[in-house]
N, C-alpha and C positions, 0 to 999 in steps of 0.2 A: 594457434588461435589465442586470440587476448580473454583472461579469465577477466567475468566483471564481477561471481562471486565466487567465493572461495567457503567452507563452511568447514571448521577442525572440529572433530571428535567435540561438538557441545551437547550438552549435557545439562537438564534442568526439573527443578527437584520443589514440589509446593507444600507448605507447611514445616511442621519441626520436627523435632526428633523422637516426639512421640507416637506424632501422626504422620508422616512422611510419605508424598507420593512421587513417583519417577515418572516424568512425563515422557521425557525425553532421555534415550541412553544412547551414547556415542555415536553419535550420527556424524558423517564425514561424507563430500560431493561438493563439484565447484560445478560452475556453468558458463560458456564462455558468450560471448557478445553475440547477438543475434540470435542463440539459443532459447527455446521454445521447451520449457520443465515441467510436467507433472506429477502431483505427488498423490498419491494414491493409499488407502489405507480401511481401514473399518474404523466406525465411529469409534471415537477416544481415544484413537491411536497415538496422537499427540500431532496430527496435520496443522492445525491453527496453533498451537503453541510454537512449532516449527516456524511459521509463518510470523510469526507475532516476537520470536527473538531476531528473524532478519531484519522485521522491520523496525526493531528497535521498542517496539510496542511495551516488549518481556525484556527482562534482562537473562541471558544465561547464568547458569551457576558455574560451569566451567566449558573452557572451550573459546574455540575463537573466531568468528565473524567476519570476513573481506571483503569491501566493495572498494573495487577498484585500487586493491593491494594496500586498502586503509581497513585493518583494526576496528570496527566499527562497538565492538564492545567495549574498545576502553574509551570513547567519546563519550562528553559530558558536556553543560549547559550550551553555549552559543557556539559550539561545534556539534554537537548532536540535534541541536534544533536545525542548523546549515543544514547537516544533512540530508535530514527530514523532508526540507521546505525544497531543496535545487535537485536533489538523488534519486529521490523515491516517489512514485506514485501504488498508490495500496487502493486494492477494490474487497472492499471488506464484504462480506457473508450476507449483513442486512442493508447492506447501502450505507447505514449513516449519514445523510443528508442530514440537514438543520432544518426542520419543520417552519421556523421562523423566516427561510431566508424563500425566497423563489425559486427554479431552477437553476435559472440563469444567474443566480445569487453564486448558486452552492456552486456553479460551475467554476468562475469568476474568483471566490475565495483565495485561490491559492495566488493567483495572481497578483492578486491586490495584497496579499502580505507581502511576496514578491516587491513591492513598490513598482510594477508596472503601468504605465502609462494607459489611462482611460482608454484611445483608441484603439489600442494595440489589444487590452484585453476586450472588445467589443470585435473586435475583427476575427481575434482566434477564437471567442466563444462561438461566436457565427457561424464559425466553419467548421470546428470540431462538430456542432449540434447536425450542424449539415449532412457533414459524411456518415454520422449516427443515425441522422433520421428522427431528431427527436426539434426540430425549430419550434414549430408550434408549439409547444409544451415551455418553451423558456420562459415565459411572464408567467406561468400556473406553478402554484406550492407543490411541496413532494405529496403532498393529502389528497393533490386535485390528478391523479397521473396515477397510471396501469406499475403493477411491479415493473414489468419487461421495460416501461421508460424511467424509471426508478434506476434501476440497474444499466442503461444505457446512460442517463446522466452522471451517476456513480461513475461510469470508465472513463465520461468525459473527462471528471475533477481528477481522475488518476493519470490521465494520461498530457492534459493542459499546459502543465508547465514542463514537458518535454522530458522526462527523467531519463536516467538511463536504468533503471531497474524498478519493474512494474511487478510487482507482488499480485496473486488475485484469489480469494480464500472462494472458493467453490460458487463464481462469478455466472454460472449457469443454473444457480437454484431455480 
């Protein structure tokens, strides 16, 4: 099977040496293509920190990171933003939507960094919202809308620009 992540003995540590916390201690697990991962734990166990050094969010303190047999810890500026933007789709805890933009805004975003083509992102927004269940709701703000289509327009923006590795921090709250 093809690994698309790889994760070595990382390791991550917040504050100094006075006040030192271990969030994270040697953690090691790859996962290969089409695989379906749960991570599982009691509050503070370090779930979202874990999550939040794959996705580049965190940086590790030590250890080391593979998507797609690329080192993703040792990327920096216009290679870890590539990343980001073509790799990754992340469904964060509280949505994060942009209050300022529409659904169909927030949906559209990545897209449109992307530099894709107007019709192209009106087609795939269409359809993503489609198969979600959430059409209606594209012209209304994340203010005007149910959590449950909050959190479905969230997977849309995660899932939109086609990644190959979809992150989801506890996407059933």
């Amino acid at each position: 099977m093809e690994k698309i992540l790889e994760v070595k003995q990382i390791e991550k540590y917040y504050g100094n040496k006075s006040n030192l916390t271990k969030a994270i201690s040697d953690i090691s697990f790859s996962v290969n293509k089409g695989e379906f991962v749960g991570i599982m734990g009691a509050s503070g166990s370090g779930k979202t920190t874990l999550l939040n050094c794959i996705s580049t969010i965190d940086k590790v303190t030590s250890g080391h990171i593979l998507v797609n047999n690329e080192d993703i810890t040792q990327l920096k500026g216009n290679k870890l933003n590539k990343f980001r933007r073509e790799e990754l789709g992340f469904i964060f805890q509280d949505f994060n939507l942009l209050d300022t933009l529409t659904c169909y805004e927030n949906i559209a975003l990545a897209l449109t960094i992307q530099k894709v083509n107007a019709k192209e992102i009106d087609n795939r927004v269409n359809e993503i919202a489609e198969k979600l269940g959430i059409k209606e709701t594209l012209k209304k703000y994340p203010y005007q809308v149910s959590g449950g289509q909050k959190q479905r327009v969230a997977i849309c923006r995660a899932i939109i620009t086609r990644p190959k590795l979809i992150l989801a921090d506890e996407p059933t709250r």
